[in-house]
C-alpha positions as CSV (number, residue, x, y, z in Angstrom):
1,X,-17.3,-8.3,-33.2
2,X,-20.7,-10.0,-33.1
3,X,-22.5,-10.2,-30.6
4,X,-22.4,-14.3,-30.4
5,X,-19.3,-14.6,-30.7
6,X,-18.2,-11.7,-27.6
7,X,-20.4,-14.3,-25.6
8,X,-19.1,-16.6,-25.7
9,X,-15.4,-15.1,-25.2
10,X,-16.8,-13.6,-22.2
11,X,-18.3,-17.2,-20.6
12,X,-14.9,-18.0,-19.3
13,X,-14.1,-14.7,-17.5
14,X,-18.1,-14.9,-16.1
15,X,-17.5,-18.4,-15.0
16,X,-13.7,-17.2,-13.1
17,X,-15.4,-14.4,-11.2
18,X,-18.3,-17.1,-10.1
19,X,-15.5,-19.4,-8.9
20,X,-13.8,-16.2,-7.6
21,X,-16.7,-14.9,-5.5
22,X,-17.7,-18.7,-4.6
23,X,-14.4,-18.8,-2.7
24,X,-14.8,-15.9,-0.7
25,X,-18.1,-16.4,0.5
26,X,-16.4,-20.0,1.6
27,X,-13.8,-17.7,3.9
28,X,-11.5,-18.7,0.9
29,X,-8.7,-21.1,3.3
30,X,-9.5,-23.9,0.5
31,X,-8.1,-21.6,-2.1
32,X,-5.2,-21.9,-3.5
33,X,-2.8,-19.4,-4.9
34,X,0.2,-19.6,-7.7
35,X,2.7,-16.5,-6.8
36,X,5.5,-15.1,-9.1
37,X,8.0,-12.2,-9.3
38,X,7.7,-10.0,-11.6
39,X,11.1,-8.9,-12.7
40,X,10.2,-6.5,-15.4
41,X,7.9,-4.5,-13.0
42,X,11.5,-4.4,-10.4
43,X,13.7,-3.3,-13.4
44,X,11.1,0.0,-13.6
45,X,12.6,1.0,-10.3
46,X,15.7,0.2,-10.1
47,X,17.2,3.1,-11.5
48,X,20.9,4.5,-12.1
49,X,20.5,8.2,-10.8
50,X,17.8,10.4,-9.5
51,X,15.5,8.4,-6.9
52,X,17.5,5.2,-5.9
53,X,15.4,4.0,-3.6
54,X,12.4,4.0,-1.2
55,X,9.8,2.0,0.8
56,X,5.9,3.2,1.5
57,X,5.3,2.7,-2.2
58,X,0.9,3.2,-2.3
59,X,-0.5,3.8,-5.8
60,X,-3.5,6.0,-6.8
61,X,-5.4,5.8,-10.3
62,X,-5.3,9.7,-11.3
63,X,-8.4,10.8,-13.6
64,X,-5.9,11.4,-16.7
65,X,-4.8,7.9,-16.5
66,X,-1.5,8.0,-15.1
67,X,-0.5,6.4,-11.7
68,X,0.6,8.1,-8.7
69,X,3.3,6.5,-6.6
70,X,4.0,7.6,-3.0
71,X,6.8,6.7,-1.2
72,X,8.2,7.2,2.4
73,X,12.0,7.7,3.1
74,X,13.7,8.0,0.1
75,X,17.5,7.7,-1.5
76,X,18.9,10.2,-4.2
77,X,21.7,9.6,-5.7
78,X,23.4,7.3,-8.6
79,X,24.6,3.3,-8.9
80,X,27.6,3.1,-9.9
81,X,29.7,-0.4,-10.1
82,X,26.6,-2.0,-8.2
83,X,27.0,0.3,-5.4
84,X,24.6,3.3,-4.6
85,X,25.9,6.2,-4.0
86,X,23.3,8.3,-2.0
87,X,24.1,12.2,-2.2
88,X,20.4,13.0,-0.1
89,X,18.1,11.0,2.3
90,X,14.2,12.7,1.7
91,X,11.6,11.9,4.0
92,X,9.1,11.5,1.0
93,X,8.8,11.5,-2.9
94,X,6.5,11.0,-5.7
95,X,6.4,9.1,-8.9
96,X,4.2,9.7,-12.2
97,X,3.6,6.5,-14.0
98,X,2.7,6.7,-17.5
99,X,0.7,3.7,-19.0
100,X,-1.2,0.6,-17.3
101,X,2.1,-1.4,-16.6
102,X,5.5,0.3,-14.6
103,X,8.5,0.8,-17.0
104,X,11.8,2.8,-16.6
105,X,10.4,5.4,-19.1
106,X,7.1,5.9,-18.1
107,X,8.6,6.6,-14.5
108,X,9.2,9.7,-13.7
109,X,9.9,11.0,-10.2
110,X,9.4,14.2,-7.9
111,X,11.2,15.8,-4.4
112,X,10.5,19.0,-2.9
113,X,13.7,21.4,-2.8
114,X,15.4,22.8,0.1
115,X,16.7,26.3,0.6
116,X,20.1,25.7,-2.3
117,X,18.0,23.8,-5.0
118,X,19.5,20.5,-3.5
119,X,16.3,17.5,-3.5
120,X,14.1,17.7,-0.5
121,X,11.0,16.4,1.1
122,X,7.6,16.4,-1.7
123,X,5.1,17.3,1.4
124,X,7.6,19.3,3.7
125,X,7.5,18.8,7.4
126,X,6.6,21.3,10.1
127,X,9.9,22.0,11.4
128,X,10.7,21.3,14.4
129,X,12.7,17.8,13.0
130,X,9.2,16.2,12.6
131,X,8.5,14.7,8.9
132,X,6.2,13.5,6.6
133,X,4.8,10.1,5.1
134,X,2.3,9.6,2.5
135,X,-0.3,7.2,3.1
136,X,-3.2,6.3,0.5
137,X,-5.4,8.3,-1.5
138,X,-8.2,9.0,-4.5
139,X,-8.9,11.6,-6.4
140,X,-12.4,12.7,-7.0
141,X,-14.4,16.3,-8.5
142,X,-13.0,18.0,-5.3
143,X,-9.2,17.5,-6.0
144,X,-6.8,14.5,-5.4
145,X,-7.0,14.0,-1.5
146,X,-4.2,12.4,0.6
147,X,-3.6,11.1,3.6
148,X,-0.2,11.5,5.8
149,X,1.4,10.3,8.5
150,X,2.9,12.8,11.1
151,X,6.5,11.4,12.5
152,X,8.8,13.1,14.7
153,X,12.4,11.1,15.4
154,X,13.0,9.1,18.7
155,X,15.2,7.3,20.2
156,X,16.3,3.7,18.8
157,X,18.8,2.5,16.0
158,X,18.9,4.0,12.9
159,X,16.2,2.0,11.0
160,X,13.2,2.4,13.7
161,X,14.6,5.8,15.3
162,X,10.7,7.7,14.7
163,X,7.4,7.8,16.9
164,X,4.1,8.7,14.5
165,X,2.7,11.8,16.1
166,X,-0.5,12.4,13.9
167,X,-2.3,12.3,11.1
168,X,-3.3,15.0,8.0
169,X,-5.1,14.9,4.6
170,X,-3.8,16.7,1.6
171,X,-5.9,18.4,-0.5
172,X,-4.7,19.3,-3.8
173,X,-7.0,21.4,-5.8
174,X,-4.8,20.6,-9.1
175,X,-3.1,17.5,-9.7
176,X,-4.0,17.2,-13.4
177,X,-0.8,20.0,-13.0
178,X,3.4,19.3,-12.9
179,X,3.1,18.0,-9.2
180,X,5.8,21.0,-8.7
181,X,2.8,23.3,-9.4
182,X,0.3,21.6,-7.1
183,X,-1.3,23.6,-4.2
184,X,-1.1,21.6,-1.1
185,X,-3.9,22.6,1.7
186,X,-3.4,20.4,4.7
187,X,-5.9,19.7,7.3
188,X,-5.2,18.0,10.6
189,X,-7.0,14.7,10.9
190,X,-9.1,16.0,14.5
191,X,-8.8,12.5,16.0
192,X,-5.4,11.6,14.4
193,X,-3.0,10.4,17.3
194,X,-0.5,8.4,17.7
195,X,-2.7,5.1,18.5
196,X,-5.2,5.8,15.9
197,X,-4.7,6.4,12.4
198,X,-6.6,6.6,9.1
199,X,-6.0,6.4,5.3
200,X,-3.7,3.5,4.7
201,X,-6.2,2.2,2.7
202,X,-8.8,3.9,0.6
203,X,-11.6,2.9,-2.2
204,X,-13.5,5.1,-3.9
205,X,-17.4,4.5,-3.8
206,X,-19.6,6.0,-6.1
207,X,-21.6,7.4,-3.2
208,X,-18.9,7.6,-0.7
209,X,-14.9,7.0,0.3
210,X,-14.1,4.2,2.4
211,X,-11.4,5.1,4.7
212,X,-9.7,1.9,6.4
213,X,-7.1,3.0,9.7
214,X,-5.9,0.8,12.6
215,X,-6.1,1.5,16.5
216,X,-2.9,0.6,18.8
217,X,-3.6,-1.0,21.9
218,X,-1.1,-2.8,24.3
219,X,-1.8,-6.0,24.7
220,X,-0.2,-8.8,27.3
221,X,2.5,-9.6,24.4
222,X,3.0,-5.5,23.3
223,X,1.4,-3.4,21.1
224,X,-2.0,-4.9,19.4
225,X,-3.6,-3.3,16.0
226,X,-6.9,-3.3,14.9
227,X,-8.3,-2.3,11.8
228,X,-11.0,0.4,11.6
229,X,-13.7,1.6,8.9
230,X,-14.4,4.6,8.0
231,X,-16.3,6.4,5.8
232,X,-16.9,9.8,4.4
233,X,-18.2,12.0,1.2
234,X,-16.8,11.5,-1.8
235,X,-15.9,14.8,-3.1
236,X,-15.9,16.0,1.3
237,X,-12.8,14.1,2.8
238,X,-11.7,17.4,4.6
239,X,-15.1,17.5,6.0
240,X,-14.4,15.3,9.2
241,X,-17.9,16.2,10.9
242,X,-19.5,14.1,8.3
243,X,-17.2,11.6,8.3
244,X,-19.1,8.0,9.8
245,X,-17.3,5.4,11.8
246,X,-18.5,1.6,11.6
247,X,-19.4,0.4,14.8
248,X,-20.0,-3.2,14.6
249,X,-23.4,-2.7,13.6
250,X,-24.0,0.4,11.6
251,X,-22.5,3.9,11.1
252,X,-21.6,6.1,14.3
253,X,-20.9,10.1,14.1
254,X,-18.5,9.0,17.1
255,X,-15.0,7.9,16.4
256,X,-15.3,6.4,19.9
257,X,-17.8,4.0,18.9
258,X,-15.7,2.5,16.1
259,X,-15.3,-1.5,16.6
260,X,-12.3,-3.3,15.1
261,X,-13.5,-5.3,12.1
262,X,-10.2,-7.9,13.0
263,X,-7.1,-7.9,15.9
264,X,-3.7,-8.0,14.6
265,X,-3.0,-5.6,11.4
266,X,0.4,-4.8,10.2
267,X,0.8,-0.9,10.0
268,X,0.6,-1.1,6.2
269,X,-2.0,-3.0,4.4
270,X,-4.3,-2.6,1.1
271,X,-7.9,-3.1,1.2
272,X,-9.6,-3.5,-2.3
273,X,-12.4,-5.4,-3.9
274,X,-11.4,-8.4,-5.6
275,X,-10.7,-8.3,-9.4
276,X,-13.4,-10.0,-11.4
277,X,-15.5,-11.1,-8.5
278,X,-18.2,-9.8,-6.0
279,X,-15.9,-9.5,-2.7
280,X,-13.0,-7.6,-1.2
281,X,-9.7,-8.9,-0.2
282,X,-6.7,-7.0,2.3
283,X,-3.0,-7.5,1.7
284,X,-0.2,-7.2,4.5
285,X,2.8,-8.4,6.2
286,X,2.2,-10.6,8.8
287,X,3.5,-8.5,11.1
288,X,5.0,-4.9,11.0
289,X,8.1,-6.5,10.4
290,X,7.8,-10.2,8.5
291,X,9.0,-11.8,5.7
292,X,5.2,-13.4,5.3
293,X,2.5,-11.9,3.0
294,X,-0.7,-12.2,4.0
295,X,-4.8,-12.3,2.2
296,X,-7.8,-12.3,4.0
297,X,-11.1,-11.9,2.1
298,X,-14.7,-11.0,3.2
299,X,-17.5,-10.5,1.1
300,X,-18.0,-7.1,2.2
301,X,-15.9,-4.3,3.4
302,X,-17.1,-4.7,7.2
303,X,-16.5,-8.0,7.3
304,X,-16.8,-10.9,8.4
305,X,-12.8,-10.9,7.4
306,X,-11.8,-14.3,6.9
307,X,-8.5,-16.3,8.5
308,X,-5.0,-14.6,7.2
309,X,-3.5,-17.1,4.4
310,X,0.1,-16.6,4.1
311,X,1.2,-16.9,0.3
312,X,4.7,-15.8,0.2
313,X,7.8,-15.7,2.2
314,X,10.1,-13.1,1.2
315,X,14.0,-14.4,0.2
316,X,15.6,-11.7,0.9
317,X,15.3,-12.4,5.2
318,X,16.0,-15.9,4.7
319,X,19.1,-15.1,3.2
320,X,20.6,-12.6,5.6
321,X,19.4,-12.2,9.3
322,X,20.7,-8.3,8.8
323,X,17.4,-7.8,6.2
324,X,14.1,-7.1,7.1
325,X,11.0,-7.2,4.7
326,X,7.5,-5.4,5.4
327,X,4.9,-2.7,3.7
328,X,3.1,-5.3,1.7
329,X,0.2,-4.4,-0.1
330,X,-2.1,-5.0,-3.1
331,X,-2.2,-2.2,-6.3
332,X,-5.2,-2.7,-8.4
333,X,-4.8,-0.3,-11.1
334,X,-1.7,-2.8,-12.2
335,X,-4.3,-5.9,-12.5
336,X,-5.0,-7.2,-15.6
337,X,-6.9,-9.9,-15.3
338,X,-9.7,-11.4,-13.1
339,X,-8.2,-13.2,-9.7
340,X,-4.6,-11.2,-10.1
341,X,-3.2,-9.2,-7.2
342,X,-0.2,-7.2,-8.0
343,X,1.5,-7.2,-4.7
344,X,4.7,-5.0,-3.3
345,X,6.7,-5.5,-0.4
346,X,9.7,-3.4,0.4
347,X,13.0,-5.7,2.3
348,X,15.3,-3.2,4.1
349,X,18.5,-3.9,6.0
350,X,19.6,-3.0,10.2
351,X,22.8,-2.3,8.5
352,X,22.8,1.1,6.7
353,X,25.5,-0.3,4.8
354,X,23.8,-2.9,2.9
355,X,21.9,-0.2,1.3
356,X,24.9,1.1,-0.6
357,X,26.3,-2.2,-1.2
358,X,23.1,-4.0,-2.3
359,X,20.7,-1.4,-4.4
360,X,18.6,-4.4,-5.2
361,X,17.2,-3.5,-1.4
362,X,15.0,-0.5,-0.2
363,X,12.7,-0.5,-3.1
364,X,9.2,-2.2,-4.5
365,X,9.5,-5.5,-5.2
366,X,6.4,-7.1,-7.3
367,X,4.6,-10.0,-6.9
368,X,1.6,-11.4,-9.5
369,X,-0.8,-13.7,-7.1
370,X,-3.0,-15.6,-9.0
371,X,-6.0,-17.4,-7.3
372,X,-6.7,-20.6,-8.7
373,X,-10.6,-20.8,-9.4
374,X,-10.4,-24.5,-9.7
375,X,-12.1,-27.3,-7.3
376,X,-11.3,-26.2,-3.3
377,X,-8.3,-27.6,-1.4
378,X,-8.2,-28.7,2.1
379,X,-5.6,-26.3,3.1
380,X,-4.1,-22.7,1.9
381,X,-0.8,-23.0,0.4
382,X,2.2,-23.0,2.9
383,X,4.9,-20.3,3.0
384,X,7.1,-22.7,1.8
385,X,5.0,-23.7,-1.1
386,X,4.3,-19.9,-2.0
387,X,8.3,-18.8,-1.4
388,X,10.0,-18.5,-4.8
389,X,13.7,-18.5,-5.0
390,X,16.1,-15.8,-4.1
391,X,17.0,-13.8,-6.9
392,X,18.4,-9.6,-7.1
């Protein structure tokens, strides 16, 4: 192509990111936002047998391409007649996607397997009843690291019957291997507890790994999140003494020191710079439990994080007060195009019944955001503006 002509094709994408960038440095509440489902991207995981279902769902770019998946509690089984049919309940799982875009055949899925062959647990718990769930991740030189959350069951009804207990990072020395050939080293997180937590969120830097966690506090109203910053070596992640904390002003060897960089963080969230513009924006539920999706943006990763705009309102609780949505979060390996957020949430149900009769629950559900470059709005759009209709 000439060089003239690859100019000028490129003037409109220069001029987005401009507009892009312009609206985070503004705190972005003038922005406005068009959201969509994306009900190709749903068909790639509803699926007939095998893995039926699951919620977590964080995605890692691996260095051949492909996409790693994670999930949390997971369903095996088949759909038959519109039901599900679940033969085993796994604590975690793993998905290989093939290709830039998710698509039944470029899926394909991966358990652990207990003592008779029968589907099990991918990162197997302690014993002890305690279990597993993936976090985020990168890979680097050193491996593909990831983080996990230790769980151990408590008392409660069936959907919130866990307490977090911990945290690890997974080193695997081989993931360009079948996953059921990986070697898994884990190392306990030395200042993993139950209130403080790191990895749901990680970018890699080319001199470093950002490593976004939360704090737990209780506060006059209950329990209060904040999110904390990290970060560490990039090709050193098990190397916690050189890990570096932000503390509000620069970099502290002292996870004591860390400041909050905002108050009131769902437990699951992305962090990621912005496609096609200088800036960084973090997706989430309102709420650990909430059928609002929320942005923030700040023009760097410390902050200053701008106001939450809420963008979506998830159907699926409207429609029945038994289902619950949450895990929101951004993917940026499935963007395409400058201002486009691929979001997930996940909408679950109090009644473990619903899950057999309604597969269309306990699974990713895909949203395209689209930020609209154009001249600045008074307000952000309401969750009613940004709902779309129900649909399965």
């Amino acid at each position: 192509m000439p060089e003239g002509s690859r100019s000028k094709r490129a003037e409109p994408r220069r001029a987005l990111a401009l507009c892009l960038a312009a609206l985070v440095l503004a705190c972005a509440p003038a922005a406005r936002f068009t959201v969509a489902p994306l009900p190709e991207f749903d068909a790639a995981f509803s699926r007939r047998s095998g893995w039926v279902g699951g919620d977590g769902a964080h995605t890692v770019p691996l260095a051949d391409g492909s996409l790693l998946w994670t999930f949390g509690d997971s369903l095996v089984g088949e759909v038959r007649e519109g039901r599900r049919e679940i033969a085993f309940f796994v604590h975690n799982a793993i998905a290989l996607q093939r290709g830039k875009t998710p698509a039944a055949g470029a899926l394909s899925f991966h358990f652990g397997r207990g003592p008779a062959g029968e589907p099990a647990a991918f990162f197997a718990g302690q014993g002890g009843g305690g279990w597993r769930w993936p976090f985020h991740g990168r890979q680097g030189r050193g491996g593909l690291f990831l983080f996990l959350l230790e769980v151990e069951p408590a008392a409660g009804p069936a959907a919130f019957a866990f307490s977090p207990a911990g945290g690890l990072l997974a080193v695997i020395a081989n993931p360009a291997d079948p996953p059921g050939d990986w070697r898994v080293d884990l190392h306990e997180i030395p200042w993993g507890a139950p209130e403080r937590r790191f990895g749901q969120a990680v970018v890699a830097e080319e001199d470093g790994t950002l490593v976004f966690g939360t704090l737990e506090e209780n506060g006059p109203a209950g329990p209060v999140r904040h999110l904390l910053l990290a970060r560490a070596p990039a090709e050193a992640l098990a190397d916690f003494a050189s890990w570096r904390f932000h503390d509000g002003r620069g970099w502290s060897a002292a996870v004591e020191e860390a400041r909050p960089l905002l108050s009131g963080i769902a437990p699951e969230f992305s962090v990621s710079r912005l496609p096609g513009a200088d800036g960084w924006v973090l997706v989430a539920s309102e709420e650990a439990l909430s059928p609002r999706i929320l942005l923030r943006f700040a023009p760097r990763p410390e902050g200053p994080w701008g106001e939450a705009i809420a963008v979506y309102s998830c159907p699926e609780a409207a429609a029945d007060a038994r289902v619950f949505c949450y895990a929101a979060k951004a993917h940026p390996a499935l963007s395409s195009r400058p201002g486009e957020l691929i979001v997930t949430y996940v909408a679950n149900a109090t009644d473990p019944g619903l899950l057999a009769s309604r597969p269309e629950l306990y699974r990713p559900r895909f949203l395209r955001v689209t930020l609209d470059p154009g001249p600045a709005r008074s307000a952000g759009p309401s969750p009613e503006t940004a709902r779309s209709p129900p649909g399965p």
